[in-house]
C-alpha positions in Angstrom: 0.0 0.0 0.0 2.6 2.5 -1.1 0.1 4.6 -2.6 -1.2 5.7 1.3 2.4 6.4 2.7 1.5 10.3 1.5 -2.0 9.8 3.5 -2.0 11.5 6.9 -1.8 8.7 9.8 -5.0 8.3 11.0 -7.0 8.8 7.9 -4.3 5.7 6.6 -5.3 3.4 9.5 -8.6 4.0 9.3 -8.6 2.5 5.5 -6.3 -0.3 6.4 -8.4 -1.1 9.1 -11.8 -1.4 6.6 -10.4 -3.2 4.2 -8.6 -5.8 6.5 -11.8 -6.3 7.8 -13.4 -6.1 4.1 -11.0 -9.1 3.2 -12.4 -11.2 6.4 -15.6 -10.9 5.7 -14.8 -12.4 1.9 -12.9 -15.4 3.8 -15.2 -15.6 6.4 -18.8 -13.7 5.7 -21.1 -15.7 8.2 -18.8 -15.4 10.9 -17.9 -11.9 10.3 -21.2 -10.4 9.6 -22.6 -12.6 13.0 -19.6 -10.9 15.2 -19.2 -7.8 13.9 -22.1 -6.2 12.2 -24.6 -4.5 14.0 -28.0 -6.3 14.9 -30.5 -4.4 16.7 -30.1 -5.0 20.5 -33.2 -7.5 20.7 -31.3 -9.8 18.0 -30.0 -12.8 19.0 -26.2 -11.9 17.4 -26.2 -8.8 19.1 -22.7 -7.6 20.9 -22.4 -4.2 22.0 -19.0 -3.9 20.4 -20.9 -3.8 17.2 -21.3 0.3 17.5 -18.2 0.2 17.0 -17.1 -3.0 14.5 -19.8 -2.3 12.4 -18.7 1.0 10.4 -15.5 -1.6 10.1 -17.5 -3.7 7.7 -19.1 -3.5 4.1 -21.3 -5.2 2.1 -19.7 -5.3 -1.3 -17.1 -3.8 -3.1 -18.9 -0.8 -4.7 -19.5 -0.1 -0.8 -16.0 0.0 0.4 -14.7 1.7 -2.9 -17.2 4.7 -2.9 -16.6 4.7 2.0 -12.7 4.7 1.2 -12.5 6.9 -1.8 -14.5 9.7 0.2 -12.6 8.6 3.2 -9.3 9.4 1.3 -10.3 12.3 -0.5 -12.0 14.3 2.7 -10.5 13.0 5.3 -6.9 13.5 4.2 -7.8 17.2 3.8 -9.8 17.5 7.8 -6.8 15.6 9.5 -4.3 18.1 7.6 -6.6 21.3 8.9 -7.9 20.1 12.3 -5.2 17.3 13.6 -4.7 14.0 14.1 -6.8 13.3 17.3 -9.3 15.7 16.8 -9.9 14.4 13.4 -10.1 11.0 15.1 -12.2 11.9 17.6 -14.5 13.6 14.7 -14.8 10.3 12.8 -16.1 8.5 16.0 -18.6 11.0 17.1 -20.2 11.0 13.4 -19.7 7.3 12.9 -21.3 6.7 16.8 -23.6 9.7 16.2 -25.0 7.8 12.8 -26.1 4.7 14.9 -27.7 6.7 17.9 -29.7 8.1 15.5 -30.3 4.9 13.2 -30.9 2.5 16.3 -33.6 5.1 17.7 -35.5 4.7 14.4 -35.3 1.7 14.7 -36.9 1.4 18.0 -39.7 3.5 16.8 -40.4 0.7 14.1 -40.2 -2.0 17.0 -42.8 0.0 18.8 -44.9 0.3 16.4 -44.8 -3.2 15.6 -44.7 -4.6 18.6 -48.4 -2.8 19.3 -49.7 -4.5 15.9 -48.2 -7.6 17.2 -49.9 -7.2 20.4 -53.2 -7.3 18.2 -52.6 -10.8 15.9 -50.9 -9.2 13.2 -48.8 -11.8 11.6 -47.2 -8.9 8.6 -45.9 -6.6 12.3 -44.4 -10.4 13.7 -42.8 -11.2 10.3 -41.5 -7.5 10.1 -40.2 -7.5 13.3 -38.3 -10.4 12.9 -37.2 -9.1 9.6 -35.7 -6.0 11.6 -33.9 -7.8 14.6 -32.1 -10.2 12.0 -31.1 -8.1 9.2 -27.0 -6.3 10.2 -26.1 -2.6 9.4 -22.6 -2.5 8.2 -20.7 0.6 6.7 -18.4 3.3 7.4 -21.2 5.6 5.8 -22.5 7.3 8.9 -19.1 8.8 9.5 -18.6 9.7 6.1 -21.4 11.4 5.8 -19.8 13.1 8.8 -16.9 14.1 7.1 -18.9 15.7 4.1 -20.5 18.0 6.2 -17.2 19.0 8.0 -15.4 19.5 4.7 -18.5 21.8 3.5 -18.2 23.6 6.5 -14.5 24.2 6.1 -14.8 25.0 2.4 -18.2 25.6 1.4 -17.3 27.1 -1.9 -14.8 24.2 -3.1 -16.1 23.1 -6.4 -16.5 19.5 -6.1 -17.9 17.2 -9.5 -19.9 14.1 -8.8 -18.2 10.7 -10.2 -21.1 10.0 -12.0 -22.8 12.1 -13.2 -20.4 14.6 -13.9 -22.0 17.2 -12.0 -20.1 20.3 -10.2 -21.6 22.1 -7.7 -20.1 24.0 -4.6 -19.9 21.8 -1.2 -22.7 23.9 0.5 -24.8 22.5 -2.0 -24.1 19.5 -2.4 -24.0 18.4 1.1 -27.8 20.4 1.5 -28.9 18.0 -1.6 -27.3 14.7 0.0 -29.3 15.6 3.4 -32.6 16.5 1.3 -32.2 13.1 -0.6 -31.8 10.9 2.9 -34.7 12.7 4.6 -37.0 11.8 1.8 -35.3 8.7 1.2 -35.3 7.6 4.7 -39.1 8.9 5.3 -40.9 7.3 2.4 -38.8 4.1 2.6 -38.2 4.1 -1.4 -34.4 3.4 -1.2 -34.9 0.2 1.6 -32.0 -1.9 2.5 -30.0 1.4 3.0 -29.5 3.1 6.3 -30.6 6.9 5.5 -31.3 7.8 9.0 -27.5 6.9 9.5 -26.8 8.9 7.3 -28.6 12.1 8.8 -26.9 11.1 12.0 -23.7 11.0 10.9 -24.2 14.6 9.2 -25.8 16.1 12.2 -23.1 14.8 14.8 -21.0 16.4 12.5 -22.4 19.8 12.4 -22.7 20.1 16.1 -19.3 19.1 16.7 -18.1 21.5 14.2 -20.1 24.1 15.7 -19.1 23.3 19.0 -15.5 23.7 18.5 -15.7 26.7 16.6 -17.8 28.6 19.2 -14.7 27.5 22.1 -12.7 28.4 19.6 -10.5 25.2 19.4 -11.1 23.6 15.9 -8.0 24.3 14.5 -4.5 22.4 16.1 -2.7 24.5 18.8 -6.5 26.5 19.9 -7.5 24.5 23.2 
């Protein structure tokens, strides 16, 4: 991996880290996904290290390429401008931030379908199964984090989509991304992906930002 030796260190291990888990999952999927994804904490594979495994794991290569790529690309840039551990520390709050807010959706559904259940409903005990058995995996949450911090830091960087070849400043594309997941998440067109992780990832972010800014200790050398 020569090609991350100009990478700043923790930005590095962090994409060492996913894809040495991405390769034991492809040796090992069953075992992995069991141990290390996250299962809603009625599930009978739940662990609570999986807050923190599962944005470790992926679900296909198109999902690690697109997490590391935008891992690489904007957080290379916020570990050069904020530092090493407060760039760590960022990842982690979006990345647990993403599954507060994912997990507490998800007990809303549970709710709701534990009172259908609690009528006869067969579709609520079928869906309910369906939701304590499926795994969340993916370093998305945090990403998303890292978009939002990068748009806060430079909200008038040009950036152009992979496909399509769109270019549109950073303020606006992170305001698009966050309209997309709301609607996404809320009328349940896109299922199977974790849009509420998403949002959580992007609002941890934005506090945090906000939070430092206001004490005045974002930037290395201001506590």
């Amino acid at each position: 991996m020569a090609f991350l030796d100009n990478v700043p260190k923790v930005t590095r291990n962090l994409i060492i880290i996913n894809v040495l888990m991405f390769i034991g999952t492809l040796l090992a999927e069953e075992t992995m996904i069991k141990t290390f994804a996250l299962f809603y904490p009625t599930s009978p594979f739940f662990h609570w290290w999986q807050y923190i495994t599962h944005m470790f794991m992926h679900g296909g290569w198109w999902h690690i390429f697109f997490n590391m790529y935008s891992l690489f690309i904007f957080g290379s840039v916020l570990e050069r401008i904020i530092g090493e551990k407060k760039f760590l520390i960022f990842y982690f709050v979006c990345g647990l931030g993403a599954v507060a807010l994912h997990t507490g959706v998800q007990y809303l559904q549970a709710q709701s379908y534990m009172a259908e259940i609690a009528k006869g409903s067969k579709e609520a005990m079928e869906a309910y199964q369906v939701l304590k058995m499926t795994p969340t995996v993916g370093a998305s949450g945090a990403i998303y984090g890292l978009l939002i911090g990068y748009a806060m830091l430079f909200p008038n960087a040009q950036l152009t989509l992979i496909f399509p070849p769109i270019t549109l400043s950073a303020k606006w594309w992170i305001i698009i991304f966050a309209a997309i997941e709301l609607v996404t998440g809320v009328t349940g067109v896109a299922s199977g992906i974790a849009h509420f992780a998403h949002l959580g990832g992007m609002l941890f972010g934005f506090l945090l930002i906000r939070y430092w800014r206001r004490k005045g200790t974002l930037f290395p050398n201001s506590y």
